[in-house]
N, C-alpha and C positions, 0 to 999 in steps of 0.2 A: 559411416552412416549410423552404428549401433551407436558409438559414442557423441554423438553432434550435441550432446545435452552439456559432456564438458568445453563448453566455446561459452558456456551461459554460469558456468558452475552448479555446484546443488546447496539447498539452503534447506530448513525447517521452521513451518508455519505452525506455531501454536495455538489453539483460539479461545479466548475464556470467555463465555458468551453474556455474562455476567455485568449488570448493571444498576446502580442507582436511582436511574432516572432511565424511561426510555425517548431521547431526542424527537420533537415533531418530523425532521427533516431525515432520519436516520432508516437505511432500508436493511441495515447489515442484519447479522443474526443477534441479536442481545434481548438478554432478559432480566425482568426486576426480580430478584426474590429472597424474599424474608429469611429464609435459613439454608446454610451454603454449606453440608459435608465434606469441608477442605480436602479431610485426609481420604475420603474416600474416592474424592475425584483427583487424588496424588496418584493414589494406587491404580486409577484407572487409565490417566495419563503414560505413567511409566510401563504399562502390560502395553497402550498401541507404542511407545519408541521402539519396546523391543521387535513387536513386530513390523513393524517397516524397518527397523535395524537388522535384523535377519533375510531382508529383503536386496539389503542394498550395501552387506558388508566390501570396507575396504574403500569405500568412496573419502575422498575428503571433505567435510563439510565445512563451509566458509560462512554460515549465518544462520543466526535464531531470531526467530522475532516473535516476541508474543503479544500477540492483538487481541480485538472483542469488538464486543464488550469493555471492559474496563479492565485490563490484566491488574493495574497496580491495586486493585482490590483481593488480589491472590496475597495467601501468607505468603514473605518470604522462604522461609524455608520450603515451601510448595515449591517458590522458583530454584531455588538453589540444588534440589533434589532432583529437576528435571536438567537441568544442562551439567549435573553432574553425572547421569545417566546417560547423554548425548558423548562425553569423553571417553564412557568406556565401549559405547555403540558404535564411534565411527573417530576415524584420525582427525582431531581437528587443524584449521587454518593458525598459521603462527599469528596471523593479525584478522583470527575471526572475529564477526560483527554480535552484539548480542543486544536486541533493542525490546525494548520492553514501552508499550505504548501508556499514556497517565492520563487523568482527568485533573486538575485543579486541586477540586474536593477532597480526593483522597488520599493527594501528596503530606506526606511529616516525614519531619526528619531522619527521624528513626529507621522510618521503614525504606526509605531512600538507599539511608546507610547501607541495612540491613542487602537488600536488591543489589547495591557495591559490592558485596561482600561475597554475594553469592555468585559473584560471575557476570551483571550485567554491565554493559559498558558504555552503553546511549539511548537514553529516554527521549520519545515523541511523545509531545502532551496535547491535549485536543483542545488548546486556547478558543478558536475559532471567533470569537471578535475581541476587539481591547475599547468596548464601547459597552457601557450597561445595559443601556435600551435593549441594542439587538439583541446581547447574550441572553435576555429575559424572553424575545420572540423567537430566541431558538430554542430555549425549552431550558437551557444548562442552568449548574445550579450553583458557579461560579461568580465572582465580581471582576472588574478589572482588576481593583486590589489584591485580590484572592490568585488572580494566575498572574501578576506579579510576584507575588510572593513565593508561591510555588515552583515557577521560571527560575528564580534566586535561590532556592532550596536543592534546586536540581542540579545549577550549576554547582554547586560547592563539593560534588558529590561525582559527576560525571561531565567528562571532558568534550561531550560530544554531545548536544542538547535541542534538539529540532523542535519545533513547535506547527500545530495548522490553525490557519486563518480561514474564514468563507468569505467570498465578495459579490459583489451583484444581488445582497439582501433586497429589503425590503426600505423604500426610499431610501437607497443608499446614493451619495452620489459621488462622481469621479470626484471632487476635491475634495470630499471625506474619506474617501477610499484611499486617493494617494497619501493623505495624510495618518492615516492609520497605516498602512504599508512602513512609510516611511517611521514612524515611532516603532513599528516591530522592528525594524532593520537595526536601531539605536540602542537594540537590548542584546548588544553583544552574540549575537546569531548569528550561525556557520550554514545552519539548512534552514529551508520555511518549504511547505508544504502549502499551496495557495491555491484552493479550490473553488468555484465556481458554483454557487446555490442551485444543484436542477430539482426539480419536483418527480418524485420516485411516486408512482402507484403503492398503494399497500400501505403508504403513510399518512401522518396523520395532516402533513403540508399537504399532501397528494390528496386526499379527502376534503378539506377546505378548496384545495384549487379548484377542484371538480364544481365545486357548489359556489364558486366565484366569490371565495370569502378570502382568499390570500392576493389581496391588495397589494402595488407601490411594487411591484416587480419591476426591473429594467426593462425596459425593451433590449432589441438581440444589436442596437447599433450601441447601446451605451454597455452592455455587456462586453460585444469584444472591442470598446477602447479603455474600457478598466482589464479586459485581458492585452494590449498591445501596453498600457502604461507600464501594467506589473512587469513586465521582461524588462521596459527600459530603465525604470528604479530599482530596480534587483541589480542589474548590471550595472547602475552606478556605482553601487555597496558593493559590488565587486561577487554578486552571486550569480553564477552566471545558468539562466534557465537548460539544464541539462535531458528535462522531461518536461512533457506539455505541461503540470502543475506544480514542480518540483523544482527549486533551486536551492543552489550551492557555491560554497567556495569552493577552490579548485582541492581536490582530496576527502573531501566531506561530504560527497553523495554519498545516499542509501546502499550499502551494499546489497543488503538481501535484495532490495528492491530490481537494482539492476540482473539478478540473476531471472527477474519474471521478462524485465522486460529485453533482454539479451536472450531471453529462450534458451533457459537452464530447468536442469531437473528441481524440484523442490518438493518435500512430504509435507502434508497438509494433517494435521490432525488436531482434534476438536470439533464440536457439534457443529457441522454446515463446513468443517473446513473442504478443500479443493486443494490438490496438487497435482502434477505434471512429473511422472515417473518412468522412465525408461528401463526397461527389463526385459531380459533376453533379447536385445534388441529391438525390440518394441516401445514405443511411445505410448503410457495408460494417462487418460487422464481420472482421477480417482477421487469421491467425495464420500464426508461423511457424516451417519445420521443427523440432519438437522435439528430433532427436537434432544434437547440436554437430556431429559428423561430417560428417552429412547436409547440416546447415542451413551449413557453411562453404562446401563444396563445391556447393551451391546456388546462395550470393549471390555465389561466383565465377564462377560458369555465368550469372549475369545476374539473378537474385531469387530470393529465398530464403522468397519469402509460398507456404506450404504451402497455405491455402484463402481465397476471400473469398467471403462470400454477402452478397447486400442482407438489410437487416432491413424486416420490414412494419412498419407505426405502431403496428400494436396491438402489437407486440412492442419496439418503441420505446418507447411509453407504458408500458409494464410494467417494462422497464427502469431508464427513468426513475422509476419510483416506487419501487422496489426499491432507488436508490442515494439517492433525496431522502428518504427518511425514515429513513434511518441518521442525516443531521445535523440537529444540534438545530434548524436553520433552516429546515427541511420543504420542501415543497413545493408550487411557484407553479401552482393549477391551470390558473389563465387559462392560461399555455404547456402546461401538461399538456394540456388540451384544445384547443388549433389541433392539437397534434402526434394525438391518439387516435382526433379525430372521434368521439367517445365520452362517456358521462358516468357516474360513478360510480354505482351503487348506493346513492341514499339511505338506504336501512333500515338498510341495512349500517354505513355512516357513521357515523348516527346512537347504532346500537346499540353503536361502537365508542366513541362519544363518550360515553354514559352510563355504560358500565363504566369509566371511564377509561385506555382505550389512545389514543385521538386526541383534537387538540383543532382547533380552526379559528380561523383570524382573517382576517378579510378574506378576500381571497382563496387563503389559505395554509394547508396541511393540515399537522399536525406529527403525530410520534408522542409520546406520553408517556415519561414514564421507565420506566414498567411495561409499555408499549407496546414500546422498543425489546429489551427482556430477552425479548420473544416476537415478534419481529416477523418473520419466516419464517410463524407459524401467519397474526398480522396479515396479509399477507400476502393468503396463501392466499384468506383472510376477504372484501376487499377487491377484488381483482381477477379475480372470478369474474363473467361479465357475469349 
């Protein structure tokens, strides 16, 4: 039980919250701003590894990722100087993952190189349409030309090159959809990240929607048959949908990814990051200072973790099932149940299996393909004792 974190592995979340532009559609933590204290926010960075590194010596760590905001606007050497610090923190995986996410805008050469050099190994870049129009109504500050270019920069530099798209814009329609689906698939692509437009509160899509100014939305029938197409044009390319949004060729998923959604340990650090830390046998889940300000001048004052509560098993077990049935690979009940002390709702199951949203084998619960397109209601359905 104290160890059930290694079934998921442990990975490291970076987060630079840091941005150019802030996206209309965008709910994450990111901010614009004028003048960025690289080296100060190095020094701050390296004080929280050591302390989650003193928290968690001896673990092997299998994955870095650093997200945002806009990491690739970190100097190189900033990156190079944190997963140099993560080698002498923790033993790493002989085929660890280290993914560094890009905008477009502030891919060159150089700095590419430079990010090579320093340890990383697979860049996600936040293409998110290969059409002008839309990339303009989603705020970005990219052309199609521009994350062309970028996409071809990145491959010459790193062997392992994912990119996300958004669909169900605004008048988007299924044969322009699949048509741009299919022009991403032609660009030499192993992973695509393929997301679904929702309208987040707090933003600035979510404020127009409210005041009935965000126009040409799909309705929820043309949504999920641009979500039923993508699985089946993915799988012709031969990616095969591994996660509700996420496909790949076989060997090419996200590592770090799979350790959230296989229900592994991971440290989260940066303004607003979240991780999932087991110690002393105990499951914390742990975040930290949202605002950059705050959260700088925190992990310079000695840490920068704004809260940690223990999680109960049943709220473990709920967890875990909530991130195991996003991937095509479902979920191991035998560990589902050491962790729940608990046992499913036969009727429920069953009736879940007759409609076709779940299926079973052995000991392994999956969702269906019409199962993940509702699996929130699934859900609900399911983990009600």
């Amino acid at each position: 039980m104290a160890e059930d974190w290694q079934n998921g592995g442990f990975g490291l979340y970076i987060h630079w919250p840091f941005c150019q532009a802030k996206c209309p559609y965008c709910d994450f933590n990111s901010h614009v701003s004028a003048q960025i204290d690289q080296a100060r926010w190095c020094k701050a960075l390296l004080a929280e590894l050591d302390r989650v590194g003193a928290e968690t010596q001896g673990r092997v760590l299998n994955s870095i990722f650093f997200g945002g905001g806009t990491p690739s606007l970190m100097d190189p050497d900033l990156v190079a100087s944190l997963i140099d610090r993560t080698a002498q923190l923790w033993p790493n995986a002989n085929d660890m993952e280290i993914t560094l996410e890009a905008n477009p805008t502030s891919v060159e050469a150089g700095r590419f190189a430079a990010y090579r050099t320093g340890g990383v190994n697979r860049v996600s870049m936040g293409i998110q349409a290969l059409n002008d129009e839309d990339l303009r109504r989603l705020g970005r500050l990219h052309s199609v030309a521009e994350a062309r270019a970028a996409f071809d920069v990145a491959r010459t530099h790193f062997d392992r090159v994912s990119f996300d798209l958004i669909y169900a814009r605004q008048d988007q329609t299924l044969e322009a959809w699949e048509a741009e689906l299919r022009e991403a698939l032609s660009m030499a692509i192993d992973h695509l990240s393929l997301y679904q437009l929702t309208i987040e509160s707090g933003t600035a899509f979510g404020d127009r929607y409210a005041k009935g100014k965000l126009r040409g939305l799909p309705h929820d029938d043309l949504a999920a048959d641009m979500y039923q197409r993508t699985g089946e044009i993915c799988a012709e390319a031969g990616l095969e949908g591994y996660e509700v949004s996420n496909y790949a060729k076989p060997g090419s998923e996200s590592r770090h990814n799979l350790i959230y959604w296989r229900y592994g340990d991971y440290a989260g650090i940066g303004p607003g990051a979240h991780g999932r830390l087991t110690l002393g046998g105990q499951r914390h889940a742990t975040e930290q200072w949202r605002n950059p300000n705050k959260w700088l001048e925190a992990a310079e004052a000695g840490g920068a973790e704004s809260q940690r509560r223990s999680i109960s098993h049943a709220d473990q077990s709920d967890e875990m099932m909530m991130m195991g049935l996003r991937l095509r690979e479902g979920v191991d009940l035998d560990r589902w149940g050491l962790l729940s002390n608990r046992s499913l709702n036969e009727d429920r199951i069953s009736h879940m299996e007759a409609i076709g949203m779940l299926r079973r084998e052995g000991s392994r619960l999956f969702a269906t393909q019409d199962g993940r397109m509702v699996l929130n209601t699934l859900l609900a359905e399911i983990l009600v004792d």
